[in-house]
C-alpha positions in Angstrom: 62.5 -29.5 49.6 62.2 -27.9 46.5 65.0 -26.9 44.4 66.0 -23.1 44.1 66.5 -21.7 40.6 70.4 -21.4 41.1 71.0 -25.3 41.9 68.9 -26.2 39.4 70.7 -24.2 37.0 73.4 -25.6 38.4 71.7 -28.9 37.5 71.0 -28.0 33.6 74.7 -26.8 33.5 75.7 -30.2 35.0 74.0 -32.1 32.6 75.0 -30.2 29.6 77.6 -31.2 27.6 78.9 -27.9 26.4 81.4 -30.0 23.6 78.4 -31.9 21.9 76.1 -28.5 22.1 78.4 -26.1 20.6 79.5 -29.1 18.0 76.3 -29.0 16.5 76.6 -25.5 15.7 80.6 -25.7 14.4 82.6 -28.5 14.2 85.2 -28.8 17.6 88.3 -30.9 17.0 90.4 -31.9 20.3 93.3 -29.9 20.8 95.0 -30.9 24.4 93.1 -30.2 26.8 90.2 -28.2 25.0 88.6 -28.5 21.9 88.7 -25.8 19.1 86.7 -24.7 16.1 85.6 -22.0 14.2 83.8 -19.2 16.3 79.9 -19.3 15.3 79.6 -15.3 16.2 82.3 -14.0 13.9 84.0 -15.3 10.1 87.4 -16.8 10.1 89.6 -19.1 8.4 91.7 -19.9 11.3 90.2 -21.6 14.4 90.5 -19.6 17.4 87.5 -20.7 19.2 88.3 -22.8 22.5 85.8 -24.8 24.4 87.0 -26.0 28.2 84.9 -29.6 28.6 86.4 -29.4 32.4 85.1 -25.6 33.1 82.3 -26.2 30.4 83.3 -22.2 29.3 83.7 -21.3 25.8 85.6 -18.8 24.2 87.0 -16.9 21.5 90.7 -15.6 21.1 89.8 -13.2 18.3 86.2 -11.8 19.1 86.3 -12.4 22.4 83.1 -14.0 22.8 82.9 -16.1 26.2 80.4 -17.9 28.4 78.9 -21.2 29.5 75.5 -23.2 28.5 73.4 -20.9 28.7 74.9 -17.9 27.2 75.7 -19.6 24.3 72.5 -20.7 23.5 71.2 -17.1 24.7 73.1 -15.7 21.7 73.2 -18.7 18.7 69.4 -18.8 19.0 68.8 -15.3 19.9 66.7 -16.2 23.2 66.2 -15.0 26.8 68.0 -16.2 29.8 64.6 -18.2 31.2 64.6 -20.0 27.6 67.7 -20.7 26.9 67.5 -22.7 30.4 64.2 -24.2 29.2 65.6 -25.2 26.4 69.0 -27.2 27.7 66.3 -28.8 30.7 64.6 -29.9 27.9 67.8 -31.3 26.3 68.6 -33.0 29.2 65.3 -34.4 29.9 64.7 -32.1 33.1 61.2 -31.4 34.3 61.1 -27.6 35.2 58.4 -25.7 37.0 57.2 -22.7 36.2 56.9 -21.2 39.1 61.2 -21.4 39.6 61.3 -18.8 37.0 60.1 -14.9 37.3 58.1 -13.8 34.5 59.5 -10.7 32.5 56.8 -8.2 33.4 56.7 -7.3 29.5 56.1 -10.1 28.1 52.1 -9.7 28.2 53.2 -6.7 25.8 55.5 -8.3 23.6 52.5 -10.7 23.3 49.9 -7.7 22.4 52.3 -6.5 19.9 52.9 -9.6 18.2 49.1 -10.1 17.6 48.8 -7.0 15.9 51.8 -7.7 14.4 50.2 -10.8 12.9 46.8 -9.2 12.1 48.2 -6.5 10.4 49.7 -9.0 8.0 46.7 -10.9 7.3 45.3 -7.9 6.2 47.9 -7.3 3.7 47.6 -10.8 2.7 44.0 -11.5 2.9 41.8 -8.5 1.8 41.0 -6.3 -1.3 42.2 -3.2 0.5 45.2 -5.6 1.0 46.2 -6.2 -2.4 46.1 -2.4 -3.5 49.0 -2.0 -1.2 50.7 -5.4 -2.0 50.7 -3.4 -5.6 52.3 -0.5 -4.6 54.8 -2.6 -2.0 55.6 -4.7 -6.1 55.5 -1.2 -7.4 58.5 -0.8 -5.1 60.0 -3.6 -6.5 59.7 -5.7 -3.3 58.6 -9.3 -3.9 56.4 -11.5 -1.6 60.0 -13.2 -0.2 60.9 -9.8 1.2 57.6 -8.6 2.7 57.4 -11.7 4.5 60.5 -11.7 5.8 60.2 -8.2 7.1 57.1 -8.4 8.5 55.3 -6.0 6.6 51.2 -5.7 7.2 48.7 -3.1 6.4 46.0 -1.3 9.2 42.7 -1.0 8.1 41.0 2.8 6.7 38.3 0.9 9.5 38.3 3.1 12.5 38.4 0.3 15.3 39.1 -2.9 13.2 42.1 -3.7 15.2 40.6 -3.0 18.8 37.5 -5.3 17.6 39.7 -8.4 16.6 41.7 -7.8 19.6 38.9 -7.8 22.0 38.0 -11.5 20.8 41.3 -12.3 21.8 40.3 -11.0 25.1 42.9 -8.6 25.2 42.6 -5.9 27.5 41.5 -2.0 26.4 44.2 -0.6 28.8 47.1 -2.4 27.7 45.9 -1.5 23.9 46.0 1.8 25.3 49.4 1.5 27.2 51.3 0.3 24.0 49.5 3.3 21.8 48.0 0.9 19.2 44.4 2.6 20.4 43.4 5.7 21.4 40.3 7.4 23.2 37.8 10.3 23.2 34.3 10.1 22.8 35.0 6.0 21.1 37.6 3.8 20.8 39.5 4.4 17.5 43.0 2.6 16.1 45.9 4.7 16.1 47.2 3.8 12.5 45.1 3.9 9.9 44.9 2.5 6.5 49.1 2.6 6.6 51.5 -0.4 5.4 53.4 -1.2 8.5 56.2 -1.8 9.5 57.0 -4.3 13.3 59.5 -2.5 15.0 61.8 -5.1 16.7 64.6 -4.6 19.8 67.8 -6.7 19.3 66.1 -9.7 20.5 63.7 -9.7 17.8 60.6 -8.7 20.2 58.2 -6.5 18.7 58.4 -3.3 20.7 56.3 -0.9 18.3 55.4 0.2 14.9 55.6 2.4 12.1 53.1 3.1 9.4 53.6 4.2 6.0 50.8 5.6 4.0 50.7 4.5 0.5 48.1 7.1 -0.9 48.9 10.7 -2.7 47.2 12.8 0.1 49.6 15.6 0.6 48.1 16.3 3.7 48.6 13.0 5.8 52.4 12.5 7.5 54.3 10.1 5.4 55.1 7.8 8.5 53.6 7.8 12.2 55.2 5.8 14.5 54.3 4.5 18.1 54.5 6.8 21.4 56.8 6.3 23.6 55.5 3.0 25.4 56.8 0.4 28.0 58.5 -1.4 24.9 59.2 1.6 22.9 61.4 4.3 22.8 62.8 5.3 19.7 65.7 6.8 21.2 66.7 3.6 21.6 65.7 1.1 18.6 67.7 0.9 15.8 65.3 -1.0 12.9 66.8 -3.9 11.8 69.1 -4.5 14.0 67.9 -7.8 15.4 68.1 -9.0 11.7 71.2 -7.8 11.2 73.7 -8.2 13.8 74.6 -11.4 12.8 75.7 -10.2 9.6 77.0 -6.7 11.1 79.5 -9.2 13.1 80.8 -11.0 10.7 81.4 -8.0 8.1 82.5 -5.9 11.2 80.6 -2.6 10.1 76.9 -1.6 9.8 75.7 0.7 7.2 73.3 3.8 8.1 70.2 4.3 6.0 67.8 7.7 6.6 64.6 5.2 6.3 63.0 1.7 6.5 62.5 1.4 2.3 66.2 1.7 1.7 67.0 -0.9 4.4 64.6 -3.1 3.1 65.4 -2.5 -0.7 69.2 -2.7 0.3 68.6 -6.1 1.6 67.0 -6.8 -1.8 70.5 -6.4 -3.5 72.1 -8.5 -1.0 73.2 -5.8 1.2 71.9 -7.6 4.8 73.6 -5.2 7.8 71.3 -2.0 7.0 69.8 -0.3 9.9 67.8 2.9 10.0 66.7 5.5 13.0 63.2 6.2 13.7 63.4 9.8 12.3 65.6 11.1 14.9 69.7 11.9 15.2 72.1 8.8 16.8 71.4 9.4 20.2 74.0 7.6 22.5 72.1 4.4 22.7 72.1 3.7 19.5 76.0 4.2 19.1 76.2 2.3 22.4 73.9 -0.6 20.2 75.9 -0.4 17.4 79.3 -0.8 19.1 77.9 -4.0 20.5 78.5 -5.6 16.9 81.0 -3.4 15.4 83.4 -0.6 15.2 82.6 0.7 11.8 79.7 2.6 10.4 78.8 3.4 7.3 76.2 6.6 6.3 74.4 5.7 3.1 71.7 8.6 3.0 69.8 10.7 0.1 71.7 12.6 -2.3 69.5 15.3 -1.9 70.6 18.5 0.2 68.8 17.8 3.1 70.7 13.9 3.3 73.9 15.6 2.6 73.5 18.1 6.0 72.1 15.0 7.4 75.4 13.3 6.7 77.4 16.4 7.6 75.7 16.6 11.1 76.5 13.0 11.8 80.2 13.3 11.0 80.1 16.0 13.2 78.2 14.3 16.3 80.0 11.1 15.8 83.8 12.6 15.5 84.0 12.0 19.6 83.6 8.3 19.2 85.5 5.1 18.3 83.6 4.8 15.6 85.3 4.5 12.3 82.8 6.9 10.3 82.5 5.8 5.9 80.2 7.4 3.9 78.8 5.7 0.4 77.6 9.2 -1.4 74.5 9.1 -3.3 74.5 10.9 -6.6 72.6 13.8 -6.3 69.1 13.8 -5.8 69.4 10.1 -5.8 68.3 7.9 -3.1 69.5 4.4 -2.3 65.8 3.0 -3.1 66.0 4.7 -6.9 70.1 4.2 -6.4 69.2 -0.2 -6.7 66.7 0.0 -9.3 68.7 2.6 -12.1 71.7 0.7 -11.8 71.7 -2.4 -10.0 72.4 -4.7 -6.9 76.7 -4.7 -8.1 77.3 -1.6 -8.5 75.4 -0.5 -5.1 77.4 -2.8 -3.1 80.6 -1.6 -5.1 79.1 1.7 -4.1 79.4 0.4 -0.2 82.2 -1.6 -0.1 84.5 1.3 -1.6 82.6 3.8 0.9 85.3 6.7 1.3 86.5 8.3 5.0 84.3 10.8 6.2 87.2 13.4 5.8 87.5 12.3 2.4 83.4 13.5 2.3 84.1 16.6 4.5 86.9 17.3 1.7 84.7 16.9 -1.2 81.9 19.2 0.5 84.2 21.7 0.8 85.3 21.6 -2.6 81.7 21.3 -4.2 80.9 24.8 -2.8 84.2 26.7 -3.6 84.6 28.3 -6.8 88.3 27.7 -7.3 88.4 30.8 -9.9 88.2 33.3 -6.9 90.5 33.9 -4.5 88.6 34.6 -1.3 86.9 31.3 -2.5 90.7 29.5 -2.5 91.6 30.8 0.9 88.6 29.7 2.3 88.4 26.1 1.2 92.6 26.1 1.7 91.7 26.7 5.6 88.7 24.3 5.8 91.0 21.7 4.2 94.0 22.8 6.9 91.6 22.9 9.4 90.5 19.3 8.5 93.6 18.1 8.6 96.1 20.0 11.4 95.6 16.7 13.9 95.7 14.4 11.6 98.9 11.5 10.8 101.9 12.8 8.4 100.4 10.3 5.7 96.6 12.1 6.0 98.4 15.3 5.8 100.4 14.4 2.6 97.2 12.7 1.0 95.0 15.9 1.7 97.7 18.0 0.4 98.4 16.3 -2.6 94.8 16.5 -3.6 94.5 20.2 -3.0 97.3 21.2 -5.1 95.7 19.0 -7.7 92.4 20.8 -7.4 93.7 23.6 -7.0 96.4 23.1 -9.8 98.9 25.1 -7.1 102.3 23.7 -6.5 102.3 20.9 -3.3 105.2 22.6 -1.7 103.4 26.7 -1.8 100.5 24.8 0.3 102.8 22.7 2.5 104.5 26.0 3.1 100.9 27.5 4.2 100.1 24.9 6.0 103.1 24.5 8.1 103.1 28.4 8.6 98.9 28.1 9.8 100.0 24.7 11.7 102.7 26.6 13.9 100.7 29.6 14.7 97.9 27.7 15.6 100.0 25.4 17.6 103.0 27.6 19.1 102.7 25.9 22.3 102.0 22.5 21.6 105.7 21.4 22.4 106.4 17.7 22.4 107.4 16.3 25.6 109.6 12.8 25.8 106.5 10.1 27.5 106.4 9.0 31.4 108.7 5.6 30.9 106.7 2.9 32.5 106.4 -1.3 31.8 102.7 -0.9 29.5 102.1 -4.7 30.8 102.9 -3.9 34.2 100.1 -1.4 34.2 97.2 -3.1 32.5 98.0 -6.4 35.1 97.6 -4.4 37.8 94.4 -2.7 36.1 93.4 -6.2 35.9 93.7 -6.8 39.2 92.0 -4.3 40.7 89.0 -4.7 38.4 89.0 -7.6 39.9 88.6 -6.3 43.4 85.7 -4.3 42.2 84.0 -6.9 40.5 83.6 -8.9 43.5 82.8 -6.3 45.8 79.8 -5.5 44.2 77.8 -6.3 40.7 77.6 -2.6 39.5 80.9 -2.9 38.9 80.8 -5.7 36.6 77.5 -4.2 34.4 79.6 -1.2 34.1 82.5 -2.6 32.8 80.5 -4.9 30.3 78.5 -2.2 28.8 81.3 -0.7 28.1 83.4 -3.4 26.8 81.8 -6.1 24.7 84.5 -7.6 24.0 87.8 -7.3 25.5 91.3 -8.6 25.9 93.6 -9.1 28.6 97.5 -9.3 29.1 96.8 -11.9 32.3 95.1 -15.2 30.9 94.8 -16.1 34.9 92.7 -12.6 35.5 90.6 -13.2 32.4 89.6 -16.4 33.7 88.9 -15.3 37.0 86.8 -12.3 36.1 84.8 -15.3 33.6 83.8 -16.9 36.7 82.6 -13.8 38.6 80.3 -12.5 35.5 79.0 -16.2 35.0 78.0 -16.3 38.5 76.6 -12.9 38.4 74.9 -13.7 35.5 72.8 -16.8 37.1 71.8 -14.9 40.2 69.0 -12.6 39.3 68.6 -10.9 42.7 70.0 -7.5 42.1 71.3 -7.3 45.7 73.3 -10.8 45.8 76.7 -10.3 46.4 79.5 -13.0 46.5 81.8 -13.9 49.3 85.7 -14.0 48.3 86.5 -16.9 50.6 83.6 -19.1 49.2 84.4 -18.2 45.5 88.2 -18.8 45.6 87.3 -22.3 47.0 86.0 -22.5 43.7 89.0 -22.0 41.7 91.4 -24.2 39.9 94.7 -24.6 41.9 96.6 -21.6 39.2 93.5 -19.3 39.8 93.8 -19.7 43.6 97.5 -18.7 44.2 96.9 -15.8 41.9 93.8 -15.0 44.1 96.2 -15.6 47.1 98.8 -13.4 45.8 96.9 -10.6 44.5 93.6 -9.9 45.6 93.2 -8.6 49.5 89.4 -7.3 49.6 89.7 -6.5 53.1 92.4 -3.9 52.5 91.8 -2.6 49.4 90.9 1.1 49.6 87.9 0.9 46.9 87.3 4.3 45.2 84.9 5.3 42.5 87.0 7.6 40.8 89.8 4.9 40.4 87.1 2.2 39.0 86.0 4.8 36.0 90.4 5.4 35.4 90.8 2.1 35.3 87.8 1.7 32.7 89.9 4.6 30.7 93.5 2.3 31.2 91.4 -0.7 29.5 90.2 1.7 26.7 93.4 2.3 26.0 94.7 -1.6 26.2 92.2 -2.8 23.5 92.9 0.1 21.4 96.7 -1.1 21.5 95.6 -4.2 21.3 93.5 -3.9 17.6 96.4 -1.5 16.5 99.1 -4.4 16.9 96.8 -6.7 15.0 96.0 -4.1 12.6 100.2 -3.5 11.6 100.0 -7.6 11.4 97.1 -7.3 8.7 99.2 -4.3 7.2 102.1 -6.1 6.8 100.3 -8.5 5.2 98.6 -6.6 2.2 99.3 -5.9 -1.1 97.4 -3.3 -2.4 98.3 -0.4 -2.3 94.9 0.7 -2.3 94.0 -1.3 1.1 97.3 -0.5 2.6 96.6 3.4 2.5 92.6 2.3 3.8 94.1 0.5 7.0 96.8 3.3 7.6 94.1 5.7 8.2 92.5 3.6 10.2 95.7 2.6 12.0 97.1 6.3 12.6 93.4 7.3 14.2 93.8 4.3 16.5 97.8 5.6 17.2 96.6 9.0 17.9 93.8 8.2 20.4 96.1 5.8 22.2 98.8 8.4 22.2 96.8 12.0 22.9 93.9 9.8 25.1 93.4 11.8 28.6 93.1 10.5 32.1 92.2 11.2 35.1 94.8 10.7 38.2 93.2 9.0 40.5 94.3 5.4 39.3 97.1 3.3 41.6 98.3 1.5 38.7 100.9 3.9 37.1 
């Protein structure tokens, strides 16, 4: 009888030592029962990484990365599920067939792209037409290291010089046609057109699309053209870059905004390795979604120019609803990051970066730039803005804002705290402060736990919900962290989207603590299941990890001494306070 694809996974995992795997990625040093190291998906001095050789789970206390075999190698070497298992059978000397595993029904695509891809770049590399734009690409001050490593090619002015070679490849007209790199009237003609270009990659590194660049001084052709809207390609969702960068992104915990492809690229040059860029359009929800994937912090690096400075003003603005924490490295005027790195250098541009200031701290200096402070109407206007800016924010944002009014403004502090206060309580008469609901906070997020738990093995909707909105995630119950482990890594080796797991078969798999916690808490056949309650309970965990980072964040604060840094994380540690402490709920949840 053949073997199914789950007990052969079941064989790989078997024969996998995950100790000896992960060891020859970071060094594992026996502590008890586990062994622990230095995480591989995140920077630390500490070691905080565990790896169980009895569960053969792995998983970090800080980041909160976590998985088996397979996972691991999923995300150190950046492959799919179906290769990461080809890979350890291969370690373990197991013969697989083929036919065990379901092709992914995009992969004839990724394929196309990756041929044009490559013949794209020998053109570049190869032809006279190709070394006029290798010219202007050095005129850019890129060198051969970075084109190469970017991927960068050049189409043909030739009409059809990309369908031809791909018809000797035997690749099919339609799917030229389905992934736009062709297009048809009366002939067959290539859709980009004596343009550098530029792969387009998802976070996987697959090439999903393109974008072209011309490199000529007709006023009259678009600047860039990028692919339609394909099976692989929606720019809505593709962020370029990021499968280069999220590595980096991780382990610097912030990715920084650029308005176009050049400045990522030429940021990279000065050393600068977590840019990312949209395809011309706004941050739609996926790509914040993408981002928060790798990191909570974002920094907008775009023109100085007035159309990059609404740009950044319309971001703040559309990002202010989310847990982003929103920086913003200004551009001199009329400067650009590109000319930015070549006037004055690779230091000062990551100084530039590094000290990026708040996004109030832009809004502030916006408003300033376009008062004149000899007027008066012009001083009440930008004094509202600023009190505007600020009515919500911490006692220590209020005082900082304040200060550097009356300094602008050269006003005495206490005239506009006197204004402010006046504004604050008109604005605010019946904001009264109420003493808080007294409740045990650990008590609450246990029993969220549980229940999650309830929900996660009643069906796997559950679980993709929960994990697209938390990638990483802490809980107060080390027994209900383990638990949930094992229900997501047996989700995640059943592909069927209908399989469901049975709770009596699954606590036989426990460990002897698991199963009385099972025993004690979990009761699927009484549990009154309710939609509404799962997406509270999503809210309750929202507000656990954001309690969570502020406690570590007060442990990092007690630890500085700059003053300069201390003021940085108090910002950052009053947002976090007042989410946690002005964060709304539904009342549907059980688990008051």
């Amino acid at each position: 009888m053949a073997e199914t694809k789950d007990t052969l996974t079941d064989k790989i995992l078997s024969a996998t030592d995950i100790v000896e795997l992960i060891s020859e990625v970071t060094p594992l040093e026996k502590k008890g029962k586990n062994h622990m190291g230095l995480c591989p998906f995140h920077q630390e001095n500490t070691p905080s990484f565990s790896v169980s050789e009895d569960k053969q789970l792995y998983h970090c206390f800080s980041c909160k990365a976590s998985g088996n075999a397979i996972t691991f190698v999923k995300e150190t070497k950046n492959m799919e599920s179906r290769d990461a298992i080809k890979y350890l059978a291969d370690r373990a000397n197991i013969t697989l067939d083929d036919n065990q595993f379901k092709a992914d029904p995009l992969q004839k695509y990724y394929d196309i792209n990756a041929e044009a891809e490559a013949f794209y770049k020998v053109y570049l590399h190869h032809t006279k037409s190709g070394q006029k734009a290798l010219e202007y690409l050095y005129g850019r001050e890129l060198d051969l290291t970075t084109i190469e490593h970017f991927g960068i090619g050049l189409a043909p002015a030739q009409s059809d010089a990309l369908y031809q070679a791909m018809r000797k490849k035997e690749i099919l007209k339609s799917d030229l046609l389905d992934l736009g790199l062709i297009g048809e009237n009366e002939s067959v003609y290539d859709v980009f057109r004596n343009r550098i270009m530029f792969p387009l990659h998802d976070e996987k590194m697959r090439v999903v699309g393109f974008s072209g660049r011309t490199f000529t001084d007709d006023a009259k052709t678009a600047k860039y053209v990028n692919s339609t809207s394909t099976a692989t390609f929606e720019k809505s969702k593709v962020l370029y870059n990021l499968g280069r960068a999220r590595k980096t992104i991780r382990e610097k915990n912030r990715a920084v905004l650029f308005e176009g492809f050049m400045d990522v690229i030429k940021a990279h040059t000065a050393g600068l390795e977590e840019g990312i860029a949209t395809m011309g359009t706004a941050l739609t929800k996926e790509h914040i979604k993408l981002i928060r994937r790798h990191t909570d912090t974002l920094v907008l690096c775009f023109d100085g120019d007035d159309a990059g400075l609404e740009a950044t003003r319309s971001m703040i603005h559309d990002l202010k609803n989310t847990s982003l924490a929103l920086y913003v490295a200004k551009m001199p005027y009329k400067k650009d990051p590109d000319d930015y790195i070549s006037e004055y250098g690779k230091d000062r541009f990551n100084r530039l970066v590094d000290e990026a200031m708040s996004a109030d701290e832009f809004l502030y200096e916006d408003f300033l730039a376009a008062a004149d402070t000899d007027k008066l109407t012009d001083i009440e206007r930008f004094k509202k803005q600023v009190f505007n800016l600020i009515e919500r924010k911490s006692n220590v944002e209020q005082v900082y804002f304040l200060n550097k009014l009356a300094e602008d403004l050269n006003l005495p502090y206490e005239s506009l705290e006197l204004d402010f206060k006046t504004v604050s309580k008109t604005t605010f008469k019946s904001s009264k402060r109420f003493p808080a609901k007294s409740f045990h906070i650990a008590d609450k997020f246990v029993k969220t736990e549980i229940g999650l738990i309830h929900y996660f093995l009643k069906d796997r909707y559950y679980s993709r919900k929960f994990r697209s909105e938390f990638e990483d995630f802490t809980y107060v119950s080390k027994v209900a962290l383990e638990i949930q482990l094992e229900i997501f890594e047996i989700y995640d080796l059943q592909e069927k989207s209908n399989f469901c797991i049975v709770p009596e078969i699954f606590r036989n798999k426990l460990s002897e603590t698991q199963r009385a916690f099972f025993d004690k808490h979990i009761d699927m056949a009484s549990y009154p299941f309710n939609d509404e309650e799962f997406e509270d309970m999503l809210l309750i965990m929202n507000e656990f990890q954001k309690r969570s980072k502020l406690k570590s964040l007060r442990e990092q604060f007690e630890k500085l001494e700059s003053d300069d840094e201390k003021i940085k994380l108090k910002y950052e540690i009053d947002r976090l306070n007042r989410e946690v402490k002005h964060g709304k709920r539904k009342n549907n949840s059980r688990v008051n």
